[in-house]
N, C-alpha and C positions, 0 to 999 in steps of 0.2 A: 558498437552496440553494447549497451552498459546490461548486465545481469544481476541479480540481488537474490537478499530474503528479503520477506513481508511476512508478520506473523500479528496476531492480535493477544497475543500473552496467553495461547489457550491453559486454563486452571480446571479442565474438566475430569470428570474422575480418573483415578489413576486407572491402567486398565489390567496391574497386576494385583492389586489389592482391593481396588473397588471404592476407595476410599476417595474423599476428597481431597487436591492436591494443594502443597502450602504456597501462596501465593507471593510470600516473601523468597521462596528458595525457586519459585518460576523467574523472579525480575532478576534475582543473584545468573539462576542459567542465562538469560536474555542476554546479558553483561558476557559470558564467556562465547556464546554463539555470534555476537559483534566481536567479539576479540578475534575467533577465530576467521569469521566470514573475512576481516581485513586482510589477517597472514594468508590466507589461501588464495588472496585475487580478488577478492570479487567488491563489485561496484559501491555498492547501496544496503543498505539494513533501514526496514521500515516496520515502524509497529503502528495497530492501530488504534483508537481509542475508543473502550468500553466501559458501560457503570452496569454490571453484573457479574453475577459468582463465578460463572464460568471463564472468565477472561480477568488476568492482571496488567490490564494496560490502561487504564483509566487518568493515569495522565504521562504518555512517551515522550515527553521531552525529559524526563525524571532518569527515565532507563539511559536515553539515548547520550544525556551527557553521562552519566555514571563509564560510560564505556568513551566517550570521547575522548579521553585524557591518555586513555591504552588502548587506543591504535592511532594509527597515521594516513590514510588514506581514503578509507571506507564513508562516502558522504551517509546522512544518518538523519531521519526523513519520517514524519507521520504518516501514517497511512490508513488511518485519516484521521485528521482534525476536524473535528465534529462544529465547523464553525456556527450555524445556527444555533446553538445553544452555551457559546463563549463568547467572552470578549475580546476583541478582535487586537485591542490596545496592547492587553496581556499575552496573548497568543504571539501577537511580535515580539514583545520585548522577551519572552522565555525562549520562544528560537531564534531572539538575536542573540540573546547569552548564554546558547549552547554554538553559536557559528559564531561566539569569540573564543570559546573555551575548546571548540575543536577546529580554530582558525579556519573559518572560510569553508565549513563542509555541510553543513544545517540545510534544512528544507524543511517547509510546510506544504502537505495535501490536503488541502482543502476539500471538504466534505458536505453534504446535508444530512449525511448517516443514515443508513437500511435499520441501524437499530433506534430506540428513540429516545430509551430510560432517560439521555440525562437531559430531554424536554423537561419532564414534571419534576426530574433532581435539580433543575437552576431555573426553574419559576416560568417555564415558557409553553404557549400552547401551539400545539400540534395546527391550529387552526391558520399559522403564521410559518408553517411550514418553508414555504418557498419564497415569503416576502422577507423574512428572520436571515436565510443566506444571501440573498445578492445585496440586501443593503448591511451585511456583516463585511461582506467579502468586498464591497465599494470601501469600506473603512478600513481595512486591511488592506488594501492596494494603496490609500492614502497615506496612512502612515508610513509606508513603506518606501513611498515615494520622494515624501519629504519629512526635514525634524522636526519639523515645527505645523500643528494642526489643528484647523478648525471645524467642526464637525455638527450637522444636528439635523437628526432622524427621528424614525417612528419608534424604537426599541430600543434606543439606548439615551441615558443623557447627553444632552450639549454640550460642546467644551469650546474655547474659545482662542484657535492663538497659542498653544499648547506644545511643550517637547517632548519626544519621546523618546526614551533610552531606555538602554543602551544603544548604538544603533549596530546593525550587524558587519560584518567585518566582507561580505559581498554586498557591490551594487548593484543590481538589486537581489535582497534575500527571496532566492527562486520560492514562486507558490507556484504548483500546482493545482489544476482543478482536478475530482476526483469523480466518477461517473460510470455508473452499475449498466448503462447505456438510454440513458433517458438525451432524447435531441438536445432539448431547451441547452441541456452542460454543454454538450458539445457545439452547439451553436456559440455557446456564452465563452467558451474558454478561446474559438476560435476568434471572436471580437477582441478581448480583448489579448490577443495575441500569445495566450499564457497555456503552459506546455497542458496535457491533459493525461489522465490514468483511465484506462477503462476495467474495470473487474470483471472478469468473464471467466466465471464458475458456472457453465452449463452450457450445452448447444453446443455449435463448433466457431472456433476464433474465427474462422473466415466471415461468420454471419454478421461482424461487425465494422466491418469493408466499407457499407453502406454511411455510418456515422464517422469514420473515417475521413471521407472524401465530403460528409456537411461538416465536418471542424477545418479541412482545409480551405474549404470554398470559402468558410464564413472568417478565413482569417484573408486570405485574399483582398475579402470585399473590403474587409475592413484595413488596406493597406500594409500588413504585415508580411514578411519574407518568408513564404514558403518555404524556405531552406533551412530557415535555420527552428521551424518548429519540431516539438518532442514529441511522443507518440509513446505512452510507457504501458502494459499490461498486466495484471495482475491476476494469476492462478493458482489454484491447488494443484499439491504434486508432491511428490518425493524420490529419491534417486539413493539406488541402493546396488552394492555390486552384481545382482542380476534383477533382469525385470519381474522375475518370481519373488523373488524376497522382497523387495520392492512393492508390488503389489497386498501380498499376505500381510507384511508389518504395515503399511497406510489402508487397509480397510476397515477394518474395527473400530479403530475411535473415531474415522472419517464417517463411518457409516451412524454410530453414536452420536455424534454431534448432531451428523445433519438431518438424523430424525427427530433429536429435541427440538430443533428450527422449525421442522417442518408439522411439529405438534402447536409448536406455537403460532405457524402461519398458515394452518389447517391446506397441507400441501395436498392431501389426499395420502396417495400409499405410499406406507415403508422406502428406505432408501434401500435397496437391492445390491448383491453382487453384479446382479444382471446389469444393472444401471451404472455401478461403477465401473465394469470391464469396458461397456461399450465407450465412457467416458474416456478412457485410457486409451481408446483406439486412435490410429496416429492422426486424425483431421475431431479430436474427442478434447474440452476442454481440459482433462487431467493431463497433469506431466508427469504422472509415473511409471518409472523405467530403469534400465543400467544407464550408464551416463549418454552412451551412441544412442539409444532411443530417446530419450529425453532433447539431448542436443539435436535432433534430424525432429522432432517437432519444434524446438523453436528456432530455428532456421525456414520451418514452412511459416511460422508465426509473421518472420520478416518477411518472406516472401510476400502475406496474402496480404498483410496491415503494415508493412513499412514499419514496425517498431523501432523505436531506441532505447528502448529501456523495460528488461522484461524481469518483474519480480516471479519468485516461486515460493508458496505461501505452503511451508515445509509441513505444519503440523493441523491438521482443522481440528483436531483432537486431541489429548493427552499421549505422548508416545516418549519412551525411555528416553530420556538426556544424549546419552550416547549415542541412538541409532542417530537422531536427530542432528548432532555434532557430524555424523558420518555421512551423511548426506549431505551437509555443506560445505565436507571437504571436497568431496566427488564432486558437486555443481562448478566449485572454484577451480580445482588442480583436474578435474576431466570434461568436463562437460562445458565449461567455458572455451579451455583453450578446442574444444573440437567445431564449435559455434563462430569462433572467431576466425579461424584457420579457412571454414568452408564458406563463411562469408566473404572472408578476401577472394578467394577463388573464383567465388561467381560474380565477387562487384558489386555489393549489394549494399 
């Protein structure tokens, strides 16, 4: 079971000074938390991609090679690539010339995006929502497939017969589908055999069991090997040397952030302590804890959904550089080797 970060460049106010944070010295830290996430073990670094203030990841393949060249192991992976609203041509050829330049470690998650800015930022409407990704992401599987392409859809121009390069240095350069838990993904990622991420920031991991077992069914049907498909999820959390410190340092800007979200998506009430403890309960979407609570929920994680690959989405808010660094050494040098150890144990 592979473990990671996932982060979206959070640039939201600093929560020591109140100010706003520099989004040049967020991508600089980005660059040293990939440096370190490799020294420490761990799998994957995935940022995701946003077009507003509060986030500097607006385009992660930028972050992601700046750091490929200083490390050696750590594959380095969107989370997500907002494909409905990019071009699917360009989206290959930049992460095939980051999995040249970090030989063979590159990935795309492919996305339809919770947020939407950069619909009305690249000329596209809301109204082409779900017809804008699967005929981006048929084009992007094409290219990927072959060097040479012919092409002609509803959204983009025609092209005829065409090469595309670079080409990436894996055949094939992994996409991932990415999916908040809407069927239709998971249906669509199980056809076409291609590994899938589910975000699951709320409720409990188990309640997603159900779309689980429609992505396996629907790759089944569609003749693909049951064995050898991915299953990756993605959470808030943080891991700090007790679950007290842990919790006090990730509520504040967690709770910050997800009431601006939740102003702008008229959630109704305030995000609460009450709401964040319960979430931290051990069958509770958050992963925050000392590294043994952290690790014994995502060990139940495998157990419920058969994961293989489980990111922890360190910061939802502005939080000191360092605590942040300290949490992904504990995830890498504790919390990994106790996941892995209890996994072999059970078999799983």
């Amino acid at each position: 079971m592979e473990i990671g970060i996932s982060t979206f460049l959070e640039a939201t106010s600093d929560p020591v000074t109140g100010g706003p944070v520099n989004h040049a010295e967020r991508l600089r830290h980005a660059v040293e938390e990939i440096v370190l996430a490799d020294q420490v073990g761990l799998d994957v670094y995935g940022i995701g991609e946003h077009h507003r203030p509060d986030y500097a990841g607006s385009a992660p393949v930028v972050a992601l090679a700046a750091a490929a060249g200083l490390t050696k192991r750590i594959r380095l992976t969107s989370a997500v690539t907002v494909l409905s609203s990019d071009d699917p041509v360009r989206v290959y050829q930049s992460f095939a010339s980051l999995d040249g330049i970090s030989n063979g470690r590159a990935e795309i998650m492919a996305g339809r995006g919770s947020f939407i800015e950069s619909f009305p930022l690249f000329g596209y409407s809301l109204e082409d929502y779900d017809a804008l990704f699967e005929e981006k992401l048929e084009l992007l599987l094409a290219v990927r497939a072959s060097e040479k392409v012919s092409w002609r859809g509803g959204h983009r121009p025609a092209f005829q017969n065409i090469g595309i390069y670079p080409r990436a240095v894996q055949d094939p350069l992994p996409v991932w589908i990415a999916s908040g838990g809407n069927p239709e993904s998971a249906v669509r990622a199980g056809m076409l055999g291609l590994p899938i991420a589910f975000a699951i920031i709320g409720g409990m991991p188990e309640q997603f069991a159900p779309l689980v077992d429609l992505y396996k069914r629907a790759a089944v049907q569609a003749g693909h090997d049951p064995s050898k498909l991915q299953i990756a999820t993605h959470s808030h959390g943080f891991v700090a040397d007790t679950t007290d410190q842990a919790a006090d340092a990730f509520f504040q800007p967690t709770q910050a952030q997800m009431n601006v979200i939740g102003r702008e998506r008229s959630w109704g009430q305030p995000y609460s302590r009450a709401t964040f403890d319960a979430a931290r309960s051990l069958r509770g979407a958050l992963y925050v804890g000392d590294p043994e609570f952290v690790a014994e929920k995502i060990v139940l994680l495998r157990k419920n959904l058969g994961v293989t690959r489980f990111f922890l989405h360190v910061n939802v808010g502005t939080m000191p550089h360092r605590e942040v660094l300290h949490a992904i050494e504990l995830l890498g040098t504790k919390v990994a080797p106790i996941v892995r150890k209890e996994l072999a144990r059970l078999k799983l």
